[in-house]
C-alpha positions as CSV (number, residue, x, y, z in Angstrom):
1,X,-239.5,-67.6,-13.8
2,X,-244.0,-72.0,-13.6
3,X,-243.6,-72.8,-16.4
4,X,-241.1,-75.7,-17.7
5,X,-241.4,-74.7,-20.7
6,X,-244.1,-72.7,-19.1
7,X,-243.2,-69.2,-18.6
8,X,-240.4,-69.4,-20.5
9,X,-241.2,-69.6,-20.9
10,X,-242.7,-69.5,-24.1
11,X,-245.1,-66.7,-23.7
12,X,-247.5,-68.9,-25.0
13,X,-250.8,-68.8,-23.0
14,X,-251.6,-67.5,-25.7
15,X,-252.1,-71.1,-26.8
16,X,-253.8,-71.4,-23.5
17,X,-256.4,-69.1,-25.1
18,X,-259.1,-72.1,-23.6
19,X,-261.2,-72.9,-20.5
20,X,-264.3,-73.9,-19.2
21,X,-266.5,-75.3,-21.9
22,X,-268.6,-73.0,-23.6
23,X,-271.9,-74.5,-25.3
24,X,-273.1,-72.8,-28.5
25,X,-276.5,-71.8,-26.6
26,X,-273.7,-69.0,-24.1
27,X,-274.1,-71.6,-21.2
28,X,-271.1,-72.9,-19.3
29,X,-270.4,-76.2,-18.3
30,X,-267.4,-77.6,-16.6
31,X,-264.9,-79.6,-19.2
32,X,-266.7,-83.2,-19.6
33,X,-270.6,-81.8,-18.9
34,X,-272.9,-82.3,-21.3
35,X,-274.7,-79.2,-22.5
36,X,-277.7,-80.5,-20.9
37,X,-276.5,-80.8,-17.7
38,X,-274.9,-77.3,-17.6
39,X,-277.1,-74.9,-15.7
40,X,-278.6,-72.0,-17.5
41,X,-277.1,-68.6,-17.2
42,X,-279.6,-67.1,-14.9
43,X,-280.3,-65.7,-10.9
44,X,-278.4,-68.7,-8.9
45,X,-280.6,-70.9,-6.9
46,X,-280.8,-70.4,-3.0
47,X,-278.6,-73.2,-2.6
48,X,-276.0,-72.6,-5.0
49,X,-273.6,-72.2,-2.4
50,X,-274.5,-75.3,-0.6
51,X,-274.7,-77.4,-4.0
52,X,-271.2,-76.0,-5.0
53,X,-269.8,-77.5,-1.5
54,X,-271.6,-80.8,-2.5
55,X,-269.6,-80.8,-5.2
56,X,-266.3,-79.9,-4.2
57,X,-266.7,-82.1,-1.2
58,X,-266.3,-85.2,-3.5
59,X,-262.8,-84.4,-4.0
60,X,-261.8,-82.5,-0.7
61,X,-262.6,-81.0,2.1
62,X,-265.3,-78.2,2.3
63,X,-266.7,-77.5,6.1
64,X,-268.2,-74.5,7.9
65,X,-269.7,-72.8,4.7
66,X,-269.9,-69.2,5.7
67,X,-271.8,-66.6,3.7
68,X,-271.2,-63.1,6.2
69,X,-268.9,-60.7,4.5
70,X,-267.0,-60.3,7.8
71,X,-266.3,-64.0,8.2
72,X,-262.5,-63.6,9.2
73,X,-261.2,-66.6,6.2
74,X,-263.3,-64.2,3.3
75,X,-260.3,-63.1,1.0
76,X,-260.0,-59.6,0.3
77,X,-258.7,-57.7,-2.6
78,X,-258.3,-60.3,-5.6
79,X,-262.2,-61.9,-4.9
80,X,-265.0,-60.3,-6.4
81,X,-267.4,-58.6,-4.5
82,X,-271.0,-59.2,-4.7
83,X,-272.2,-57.3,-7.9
84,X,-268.7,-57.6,-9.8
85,X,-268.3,-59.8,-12.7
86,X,-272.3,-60.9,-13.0
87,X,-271.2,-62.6,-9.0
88,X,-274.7,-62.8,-6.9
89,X,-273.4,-65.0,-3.9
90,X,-270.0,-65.3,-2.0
91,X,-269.2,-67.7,0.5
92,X,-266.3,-69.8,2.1
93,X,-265.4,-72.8,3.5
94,X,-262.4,-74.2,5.2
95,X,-260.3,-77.5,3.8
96,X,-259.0,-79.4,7.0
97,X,-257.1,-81.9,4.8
98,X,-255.3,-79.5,2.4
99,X,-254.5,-77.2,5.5
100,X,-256.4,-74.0,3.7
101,X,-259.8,-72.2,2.7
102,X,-261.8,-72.3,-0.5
103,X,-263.9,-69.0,-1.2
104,X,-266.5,-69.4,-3.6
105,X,-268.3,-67.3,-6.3
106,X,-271.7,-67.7,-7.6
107,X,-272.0,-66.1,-10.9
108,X,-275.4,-65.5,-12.3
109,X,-273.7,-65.3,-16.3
110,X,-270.6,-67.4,-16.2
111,X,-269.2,-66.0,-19.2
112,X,-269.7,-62.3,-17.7
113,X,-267.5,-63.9,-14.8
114,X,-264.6,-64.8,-16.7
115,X,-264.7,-61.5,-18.9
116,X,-264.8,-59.7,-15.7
117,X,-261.8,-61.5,-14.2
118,X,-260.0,-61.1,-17.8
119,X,-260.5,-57.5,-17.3
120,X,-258.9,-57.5,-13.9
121,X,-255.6,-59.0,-15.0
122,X,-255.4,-57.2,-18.3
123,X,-256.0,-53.6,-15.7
124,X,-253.4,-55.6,-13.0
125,X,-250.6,-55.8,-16.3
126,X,-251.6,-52.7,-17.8
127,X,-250.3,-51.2,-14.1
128,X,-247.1,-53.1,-14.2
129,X,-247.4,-56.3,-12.6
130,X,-247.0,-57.7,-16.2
131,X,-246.9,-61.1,-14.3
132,X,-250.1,-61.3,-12.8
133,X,-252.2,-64.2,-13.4
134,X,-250.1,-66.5,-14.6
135,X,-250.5,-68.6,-10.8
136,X,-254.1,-68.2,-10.9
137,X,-256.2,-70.2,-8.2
138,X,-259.2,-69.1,-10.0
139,X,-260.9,-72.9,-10.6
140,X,-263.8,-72.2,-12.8
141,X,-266.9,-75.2,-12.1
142,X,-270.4,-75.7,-13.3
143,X,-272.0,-72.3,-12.1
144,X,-269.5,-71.5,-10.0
145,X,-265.9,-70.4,-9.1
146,X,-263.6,-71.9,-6.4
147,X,-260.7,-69.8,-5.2
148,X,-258.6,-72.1,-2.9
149,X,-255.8,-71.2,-0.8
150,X,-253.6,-73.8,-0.6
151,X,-252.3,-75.9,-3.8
152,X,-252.7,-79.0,-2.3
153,X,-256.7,-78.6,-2.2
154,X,-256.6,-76.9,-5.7
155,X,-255.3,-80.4,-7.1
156,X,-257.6,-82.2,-5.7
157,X,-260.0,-80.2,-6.7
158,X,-258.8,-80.7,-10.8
159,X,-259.5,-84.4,-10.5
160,X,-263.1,-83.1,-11.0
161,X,-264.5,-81.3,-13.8
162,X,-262.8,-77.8,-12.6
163,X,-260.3,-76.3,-14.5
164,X,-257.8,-73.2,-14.1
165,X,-258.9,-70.0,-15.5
166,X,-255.5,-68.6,-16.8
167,X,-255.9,-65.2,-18.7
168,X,-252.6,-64.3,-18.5
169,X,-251.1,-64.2,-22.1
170,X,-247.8,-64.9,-21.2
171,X,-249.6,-68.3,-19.7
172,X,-249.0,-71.7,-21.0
173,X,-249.7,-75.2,-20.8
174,X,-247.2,-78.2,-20.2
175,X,-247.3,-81.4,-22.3
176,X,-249.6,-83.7,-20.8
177,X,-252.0,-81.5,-19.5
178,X,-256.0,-80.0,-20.8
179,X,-256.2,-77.1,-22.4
180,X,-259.5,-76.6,-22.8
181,X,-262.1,-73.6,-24.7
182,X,-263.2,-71.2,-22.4
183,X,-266.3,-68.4,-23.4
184,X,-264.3,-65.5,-23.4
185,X,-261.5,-65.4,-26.1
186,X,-257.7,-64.3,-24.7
187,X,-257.9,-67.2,-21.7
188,X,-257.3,-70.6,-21.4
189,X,-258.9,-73.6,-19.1
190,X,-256.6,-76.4,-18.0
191,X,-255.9,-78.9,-15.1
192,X,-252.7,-77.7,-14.8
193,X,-251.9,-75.6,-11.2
194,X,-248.9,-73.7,-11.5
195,X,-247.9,-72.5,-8.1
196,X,-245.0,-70.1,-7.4
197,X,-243.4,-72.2,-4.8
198,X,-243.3,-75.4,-6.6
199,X,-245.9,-77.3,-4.8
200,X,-248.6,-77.1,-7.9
201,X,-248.7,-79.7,-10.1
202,X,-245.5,-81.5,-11.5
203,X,-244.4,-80.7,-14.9
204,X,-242.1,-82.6,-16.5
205,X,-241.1,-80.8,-19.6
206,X,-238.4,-79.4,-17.5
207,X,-234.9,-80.6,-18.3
208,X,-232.8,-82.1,-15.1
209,X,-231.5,-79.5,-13.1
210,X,-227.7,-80.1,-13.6
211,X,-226.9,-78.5,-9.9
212,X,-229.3,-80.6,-8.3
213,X,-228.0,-83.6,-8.2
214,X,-229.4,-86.9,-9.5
215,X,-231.9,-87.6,-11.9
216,X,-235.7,-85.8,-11.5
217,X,-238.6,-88.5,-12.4
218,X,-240.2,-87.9,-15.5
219,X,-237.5,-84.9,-16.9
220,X,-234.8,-85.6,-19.5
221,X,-230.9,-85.5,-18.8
222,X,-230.2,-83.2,-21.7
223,X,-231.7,-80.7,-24.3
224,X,-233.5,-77.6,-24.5
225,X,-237.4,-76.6,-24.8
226,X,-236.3,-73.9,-27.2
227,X,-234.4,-70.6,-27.6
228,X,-234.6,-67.2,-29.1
229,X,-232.5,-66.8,-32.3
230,X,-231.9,-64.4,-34.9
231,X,-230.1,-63.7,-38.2
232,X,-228.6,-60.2,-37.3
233,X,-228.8,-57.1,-35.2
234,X,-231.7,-55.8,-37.3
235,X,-233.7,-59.2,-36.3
236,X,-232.6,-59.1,-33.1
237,X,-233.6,-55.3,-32.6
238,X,-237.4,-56.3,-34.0
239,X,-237.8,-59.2,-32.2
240,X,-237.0,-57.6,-28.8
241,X,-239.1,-54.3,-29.9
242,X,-241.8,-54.7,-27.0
243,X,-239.6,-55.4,-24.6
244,X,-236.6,-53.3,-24.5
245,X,-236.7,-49.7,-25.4
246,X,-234.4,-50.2,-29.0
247,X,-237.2,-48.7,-31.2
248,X,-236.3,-45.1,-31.0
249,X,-233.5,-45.2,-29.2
250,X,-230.6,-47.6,-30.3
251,X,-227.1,-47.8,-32.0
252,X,-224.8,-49.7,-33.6
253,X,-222.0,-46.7,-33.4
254,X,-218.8,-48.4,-31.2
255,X,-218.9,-45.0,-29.2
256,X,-222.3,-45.3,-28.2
257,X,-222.3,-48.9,-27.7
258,X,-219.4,-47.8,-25.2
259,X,-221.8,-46.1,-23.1
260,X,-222.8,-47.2,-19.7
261,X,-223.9,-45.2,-16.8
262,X,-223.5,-46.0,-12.8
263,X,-227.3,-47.1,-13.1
264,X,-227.1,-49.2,-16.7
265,X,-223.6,-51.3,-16.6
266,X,-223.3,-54.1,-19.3
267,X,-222.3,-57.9,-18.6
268,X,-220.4,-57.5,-21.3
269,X,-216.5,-56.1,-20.4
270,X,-213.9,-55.0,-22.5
271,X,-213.2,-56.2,-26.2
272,X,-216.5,-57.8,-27.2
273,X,-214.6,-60.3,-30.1
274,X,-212.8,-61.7,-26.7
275,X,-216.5,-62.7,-25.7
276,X,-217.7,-64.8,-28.5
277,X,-219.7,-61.4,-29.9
278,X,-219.6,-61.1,-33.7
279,X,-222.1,-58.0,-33.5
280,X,-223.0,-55.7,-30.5
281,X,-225.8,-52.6,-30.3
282,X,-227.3,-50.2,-27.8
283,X,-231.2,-49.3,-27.5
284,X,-232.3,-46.9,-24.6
285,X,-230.9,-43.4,-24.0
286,X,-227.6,-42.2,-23.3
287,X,-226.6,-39.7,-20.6
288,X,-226.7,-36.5,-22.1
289,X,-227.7,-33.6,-20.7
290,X,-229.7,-36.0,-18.4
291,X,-229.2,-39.2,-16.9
292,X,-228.9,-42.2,-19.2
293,X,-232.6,-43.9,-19.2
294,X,-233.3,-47.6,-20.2
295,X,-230.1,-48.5,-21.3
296,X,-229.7,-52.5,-22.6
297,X,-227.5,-54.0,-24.7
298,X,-227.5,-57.0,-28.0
299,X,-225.7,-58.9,-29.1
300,X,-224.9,-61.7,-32.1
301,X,-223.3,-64.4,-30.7
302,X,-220.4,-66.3,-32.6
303,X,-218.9,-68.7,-30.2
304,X,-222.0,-69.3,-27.0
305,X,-219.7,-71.3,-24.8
306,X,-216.7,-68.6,-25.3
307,X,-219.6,-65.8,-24.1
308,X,-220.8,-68.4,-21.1
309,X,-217.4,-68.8,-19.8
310,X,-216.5,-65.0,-19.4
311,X,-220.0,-64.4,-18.1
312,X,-219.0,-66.7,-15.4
313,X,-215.7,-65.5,-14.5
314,X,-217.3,-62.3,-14.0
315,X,-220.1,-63.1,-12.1
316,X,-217.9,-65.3,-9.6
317,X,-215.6,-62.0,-9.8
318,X,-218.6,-60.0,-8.5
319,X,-219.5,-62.5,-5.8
320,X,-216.5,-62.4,-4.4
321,X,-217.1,-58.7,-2.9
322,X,-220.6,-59.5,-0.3
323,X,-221.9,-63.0,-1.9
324,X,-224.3,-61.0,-4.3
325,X,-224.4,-59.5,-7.9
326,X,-224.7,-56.1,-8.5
327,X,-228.0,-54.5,-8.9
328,X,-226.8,-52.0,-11.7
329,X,-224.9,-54.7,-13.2
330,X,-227.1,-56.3,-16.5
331,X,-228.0,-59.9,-16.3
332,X,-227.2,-62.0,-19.3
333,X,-230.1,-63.4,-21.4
334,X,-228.8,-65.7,-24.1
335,X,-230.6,-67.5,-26.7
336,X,-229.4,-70.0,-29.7
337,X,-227.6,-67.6,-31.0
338,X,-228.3,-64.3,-29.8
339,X,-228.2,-62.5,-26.1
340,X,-229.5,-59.0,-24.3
341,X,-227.7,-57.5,-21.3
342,X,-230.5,-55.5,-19.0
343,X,-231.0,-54.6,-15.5
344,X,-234.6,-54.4,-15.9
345,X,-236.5,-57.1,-14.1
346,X,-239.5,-55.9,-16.1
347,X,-237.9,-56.1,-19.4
348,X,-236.5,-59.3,-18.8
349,X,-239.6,-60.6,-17.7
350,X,-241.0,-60.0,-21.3
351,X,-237.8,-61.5,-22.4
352,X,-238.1,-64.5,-21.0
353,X,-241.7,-64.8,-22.9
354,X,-239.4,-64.6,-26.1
355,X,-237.5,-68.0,-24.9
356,X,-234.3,-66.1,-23.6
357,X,-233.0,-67.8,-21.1
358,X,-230.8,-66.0,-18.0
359,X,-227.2,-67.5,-17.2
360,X,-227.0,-67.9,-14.2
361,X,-223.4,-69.3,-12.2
362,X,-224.3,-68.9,-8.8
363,X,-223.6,-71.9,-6.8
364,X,-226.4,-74.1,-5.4
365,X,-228.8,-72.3,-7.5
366,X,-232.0,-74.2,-8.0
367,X,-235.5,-73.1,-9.5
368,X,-239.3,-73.8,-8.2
369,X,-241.4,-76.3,-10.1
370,X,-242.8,-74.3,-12.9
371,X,-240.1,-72.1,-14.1
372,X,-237.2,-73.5,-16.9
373,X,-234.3,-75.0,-15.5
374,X,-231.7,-75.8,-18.7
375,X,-228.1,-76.3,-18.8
376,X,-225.3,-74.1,-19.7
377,X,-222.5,-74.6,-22.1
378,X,-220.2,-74.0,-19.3
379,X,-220.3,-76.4,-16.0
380,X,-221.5,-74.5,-12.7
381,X,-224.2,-72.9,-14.5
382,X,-227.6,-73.1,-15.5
383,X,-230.1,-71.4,-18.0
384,X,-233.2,-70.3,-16.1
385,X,-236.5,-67.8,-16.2
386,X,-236.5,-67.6,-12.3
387,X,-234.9,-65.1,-10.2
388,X,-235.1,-65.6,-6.6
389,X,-235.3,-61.7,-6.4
390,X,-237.8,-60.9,-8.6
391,X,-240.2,-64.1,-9.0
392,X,-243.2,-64.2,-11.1
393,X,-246.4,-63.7,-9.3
């Protein structure tokens, strides 16, 4: 939920769609080599490995350069193996000052390195982790790629001519940061580290959180980085399309609208005028013979504030019982003018790329640097893309 304005994000890596220089001759050089100084896509040297610690050691701490696969710090699972994506040497190192480990890839075709690792997050979202990538610690230098464990050694390591290799399309870039070409097309090369827990680098696009208390450096007191509107129900229903199931299955018929199941409840209670709703439809499918599948609501939104306050009362209504929302309950997404009720973490993660915001009136709630932090129409809450349940990783 990193991103101020990042993941709310405005699903806009997509303008990220740029990394690591790419020269018209295919070779890569870092952002701010010179084409001649970028080394030729070919076999890696013998020392690649020690030059690439050379490097990085100019900026932080690199010692005990291992090369044996069964050196105990080697990541496994999301580090490429010798022979996958063009890599020809693997090694690691250990960073004493930023308290973590750096494992290195020596590529022998940079740009087959970054297709390769393209690939991987496009398989990892195609699977269902549709938020994969978009904290990637994949630093992208000249001939080689730094994977550090710790943030604090991956921003020291941007103060060189490394950059992020983001291929997440739901990625983006805060003001005030590089985005930069990269040599495959869908990714996007910038100095900016978005870490899940906040410690990556600071982004200031964010609006002041209004439950924080006092001012954040750098962040405005008021305003909004943007929200989703629409004109009716029929834009709403196309604008949602990928992300909630309303293409075959949805409604505008009160009866069906009506509908909710012990799995699929709406936010929304009652007389839907008495909420600030001027129009209200279903998408997913009823219970029927079977059990009701994918059921979410929309709605046009007349009067925000009038929708924000009930919201509230009933979510301070359902805290009441154990301190905690229900599960089946849908969370409210608004936008300008617009909102969608869904209990679907996954579909409300696509939301968010869509600059819908969640409500959110749970006190002393406060989000990670990274994710959207807005204020509500109604005092106690906030607008957010992070949920501590369900955090984007």
């Amino acid at each position: 939920m990193r991103i101020k304005r990042i993941l709310a994000t405005t699903a806009a890596l997509t303008c990220l769609a740029a990394l690591p220089a790419c020269k018209g001759d295919g070779q890569a050089a870092p952002p701010g080599a010179s084409a001649s100084s970028a080394a030729p896509a070919g076999a890696a040297d013998e020392g690649a490995l020690a030059e690439a610690q050379r490097y990085m050691r100019q900026f932080t701490g690199c010692e005990d350069l291992g090369t044996k696969p069964d050196d105990p710090r080697m990541p496994r699972g999301d580090f490429p193996k010798i022979g996958q994506w063009s890599v020809i040497e693997v090694g690691v190192c250990r960073d004493g000052g930023g308290q973590g480990d750096i494992a290195i890839a020596v590529p022998k075709d940079m740009k087959a390195f970054q297709a390769g690792y393209k690939q991987y997050v496009m398989d990892r979202i195609s699977g269902g982790d549709g938020a994969y990538g978009l904290f990637s610690n994949v630093l992208v230098g000249k001939g080689f790629a730094a994977f550090p464990t710790s943030s604090k050694t991956a921003m020291a390591l941007l103060r060189s001519d490394m950059r992020v290799l983001v291929c997440n399309p739901g990625g983006r870039v805060p003001e005030g940061y590089k985005r930069e070409k990269p040599l495959v097309e869908g990714c996007g090369l910038t100095d900016f580290f978005a870490a899940e827990d906040g410690s990556g680098s600071p982004n200031f696009e964010t609006p002041q959180d209004p439950a924080g208390g006092g001012e954040k450096l750098g962040q405005p007191k008021t305003g909004s980085l943007g929200l989703a509107r629409a004109g009716s129900i029929a834009e709403l229903r196309k604008l949602v399309g990928n992300s909630l199931d309303c293409e075959k299955h949805f409604s505008t018929d009160p009866e069906a609208v009506a509908i909710e199941s012990i799995d699929y409840q709406p936010a929304v209670k009652g007389n839907a005028l008495d909420w600030g709703i001027t129009g209200r439809a279903l998408c997913g499918q009823p219970a029927g013979a079977q059990r009701a599948v994918n059921l979410s609501w929309l709605d046009t939104v007349g009067d925000m504030k009038k929708l924000q306050t009930r919201a509230k009362a009933a979510q301070q209504a359902d805290l009441k019982d154990d301190g905690k929302l229900k599960a089946t309950v849908s969370m409210l997404l608004v936008g300008e003018n617009i909102a969608v009720e869904t209990n679907s973490p996954s579909a409300r993660f696509g939301l968010y790329q869509l600059q819908f915001l969640y409500l959110n009136c749970v006190p002393g709630f406060s989000a990670p640097s990274g994710y959207r932090l807005e204020k509500a129409q109604v005092e106690g809450c906030v607008l957010t893309n992070y949920e501590p349940e369900h955090p984007v990783r």
